[in-house]
C-alpha angles and dihedrals in degrees: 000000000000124000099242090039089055085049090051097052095049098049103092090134140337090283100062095033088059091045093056100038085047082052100041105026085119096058090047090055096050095040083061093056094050121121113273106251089054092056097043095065083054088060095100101047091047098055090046092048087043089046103041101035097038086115089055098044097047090050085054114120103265096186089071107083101217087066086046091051087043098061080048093067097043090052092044081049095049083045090054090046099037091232110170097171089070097031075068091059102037087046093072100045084049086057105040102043094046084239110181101221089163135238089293096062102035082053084058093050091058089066104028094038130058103356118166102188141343089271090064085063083067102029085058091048089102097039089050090048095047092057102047086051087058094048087047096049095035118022115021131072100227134002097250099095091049092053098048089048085055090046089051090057100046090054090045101053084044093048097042108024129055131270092264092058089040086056092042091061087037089055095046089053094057097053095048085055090052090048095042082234091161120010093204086072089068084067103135086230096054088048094057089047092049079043088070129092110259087193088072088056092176105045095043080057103049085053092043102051085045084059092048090051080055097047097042087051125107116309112268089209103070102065135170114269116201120256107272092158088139087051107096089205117199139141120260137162102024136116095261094049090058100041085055096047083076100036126106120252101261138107094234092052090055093049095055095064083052087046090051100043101046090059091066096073125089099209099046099124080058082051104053091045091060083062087088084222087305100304102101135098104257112222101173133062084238094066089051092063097032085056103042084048092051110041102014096096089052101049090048091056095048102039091055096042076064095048096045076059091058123101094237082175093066086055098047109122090001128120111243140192126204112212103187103192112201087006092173093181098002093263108146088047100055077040098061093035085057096049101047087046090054093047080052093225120156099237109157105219099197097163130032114186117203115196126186147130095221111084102197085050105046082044087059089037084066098035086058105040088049087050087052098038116022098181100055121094118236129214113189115200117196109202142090111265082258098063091051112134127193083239086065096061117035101167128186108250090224103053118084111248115213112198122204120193104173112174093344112094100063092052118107110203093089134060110262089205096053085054092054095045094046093058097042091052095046105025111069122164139022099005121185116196117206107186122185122168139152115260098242105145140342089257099062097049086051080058094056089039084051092066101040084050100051081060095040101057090031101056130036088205090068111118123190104213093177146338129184132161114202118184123201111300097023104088136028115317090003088285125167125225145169113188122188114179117180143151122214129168108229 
């Protein structure tokens, strides 16, 4: 049975539609990142269950994250179809419900929701451009969903409109490009489909819509690293390993040679901008410092607002073992070894994994734990989270694991499921989560409750030690933050 038929059928009331979104929020999730052609014959199924169920879905909980995360989908499917009978229905629960859908989304409705005429497709160009680079520069994390939701637009002006509002987005486009107006539209995709000829509308859309499926595929950028369980990978005779040698134990201390050195650099501000907002994978020593001088201050706040929420007392006298999953430069752990030395408990860390895709980054991560903790042994895994085998974390079932997840979990370029398998194969015994992420969307904090949920309805021995959500504006700096903090036995 179809997803949206399954949705239909078990959505005799608000009751039973929660119950089955809160079971199945996974599969939802998968079935919308599903390749194009898979979500289209769905098309159907998903307008009737939108338009006869719209009084259900609008009396849905929207304090729990995972109903918030599931408007979301249905809006990002009525984006990709262009369906604008049910963009009418969802609009209203979005209002009315203060439901954060994200710059990329609230760029769509300005071209599937409240459109006058056919000039209103052109006189919105800038507005719609403004907001996907927002959600570029500030939310996603890439610019491939962006680029594929201004794609979309421009199809669907050429497919459905006439040649004179066609040229008219066509001849926005061109002057942005001249002005350097938005610097996403220089995207070598978006230049070959402005390349093609909008007086063929058909056949500019068929070829359109074939570039959005690519775009929207798996992210070249995680790749599959080959098995080096047996390489002990860590930075040595460089400039930076001899500048930390004398420098104190403390994370601050740490961040200021990144501060220093980064300011050496002319074209820092180029630099910083090649973090991707802090998601990709860093390739050079100069994003090492730009993004320990950017974003240091804030993982270090947030991290530590989770571990004053950890029952130290619970660890006093025990073995432990750190498992940092997409280290990047080994923060949360220094983090963590700091905080336990300052609160003066006797917690034996006998194993730190560090586990992380970029080579130059997981090599610093375990420059900088050994320099904080000499006696633990170190395992460096080089490898995305979905590349993860059982043979990369053999644990010993009576030690306590304690899991950080620091600006991971939202992300979307991994399989959820793979992660949760992994650790319930390998990680048997006493387990602590410590998850820290940004507040972006509601989506992406469904992701991360995703994971805590899947814990908490498998297994009676899950605890929830603490859980708080701050937007923009809410907590210090303007900082975001989600924290989930939780103990489950494997």
């Amino acid at each position: 049975m179809s997803i949206f038929q399954s949705l239909l059928n078990n959505a005799d009331d608000n009751v039973s539609l929660d119950s089955y979104i809160q079971k199945n929020y996974a599969q939802i999730e998968a079935f919308c990142s599903t390749r194009v052609d898979s979500q289209q014959i769905e098309l159907d199924n998903f307008e009737q269950f939108v338009l006869f169920k719209t009084g259900v879905i609008e009396k849905l909980d929207y304090t729990k994250s995972y109903n918030r995360g599931f408007v979301y989908h249905l809006i990002d499917y009525c984006e990709r179809f262009c369906s604008t009978s049910a963009i009418v229905q969802l609009y209203h629960i979005i209002q009315d419900n203060r439901l954060n859908i994200g710059s990329r989304l609230e760029a769509s409705m300005l071209y599937l929701y409240n459109v006058p005429s056919n000039q209103t497709f052109v006189d919105r160009f800038n507005d719609i451009c403004s907001k996907l680079q927002t959600a570029i520069n500030e939310e996603d994390d890439n610019d491939k969903r962006a680029i594929a939701s201004f794609l979309n637009y421009y199809s669907y002006v050429v497919y459905n409109t006439s040649e004179q509002f066609s040229s008219g987005v066509f001849l926005k486009y061109t002057n942005a490009i001249e002005n350097d107006s938005f610097p996403f539209l220089k995207n070598d995709v978006i230049q070959e489909c402005f390349a093609l000829d909008y007086h063929k509308p058909e056949i500019l859309y068929n070829i359109v819509q074939k570039k959005i499926d690519e775009i929207l595929g798996r992210n070249e950028e995680f790749i599959i690293q080959p098995n080096r369980e047996n390489d002990y990978l860590i930075e040595s005779d460089t400039e930076y390993a001899r500048i930390l040698n004398n420098t104190p134990r403390t994370f601050q201390a740490i961040r200021n040679i990144s501060v220093q050195q980064i300011n050496q650099f002319e074209n820092k501000d180029d630099i910083y901008y090649s973090l991707g907002r802090g998601v990709k994978i860093l390739k050079e020593e100069a994003q090492l410092y730009s993004y320990l001088n950017s974003y240091g201050n804030m993982h270090e706040a947030k991290m530590l607002s989770a571990l004053h929420k950890l029952p130290l007392e619970e660890l006093e006298g025990k073995n432990i073992e750190i498992y940092d999953w997409a280290c990047g430069q080994g923060l949360a752990s220094i983090i963590f070894r700091e905080f336990v030395e300052n609160h003066n408990y006797n917690i034996y860390n006998r194993n730190i994994v560090l586990i992380e895709p970029s080579e130059i980054a997981l090599k610093r991560a375990a420059l900088n734990v050994r320099h904080f903790n000499g006696q633990c042994q170190i395992k460096t895994v080089l490898k995305d989270i979905d590349s993860i085998t059982k043979e990369d974390l053999n644990c010993d079932s009576n030690s306590i694991k304690i899991h950080l997840f620091s600006n991971i979990l939202d992300v979307e370029g991994f399989s959820m499921e793979h992660l949760i398998s992994i650790i319930e194969q390998t990680q048997k015994g006493v387990n602590f989560f410590v998850c820290v992420s940004p507040y972006i969307t509601d989506a992406k904090t469904a992701r991360i409750d995703k994971f805590v949920q899947h814990f908490a309805n498998q297994y009676n021995s899950y605890h929830l030690y603490f859980e708080i959500e701050n937007q923009s504006g809410e907590w210090r700096n303007s900082w975001t933050r989600v924290i989930r903090l939780f103990r489950v036995n494997l």
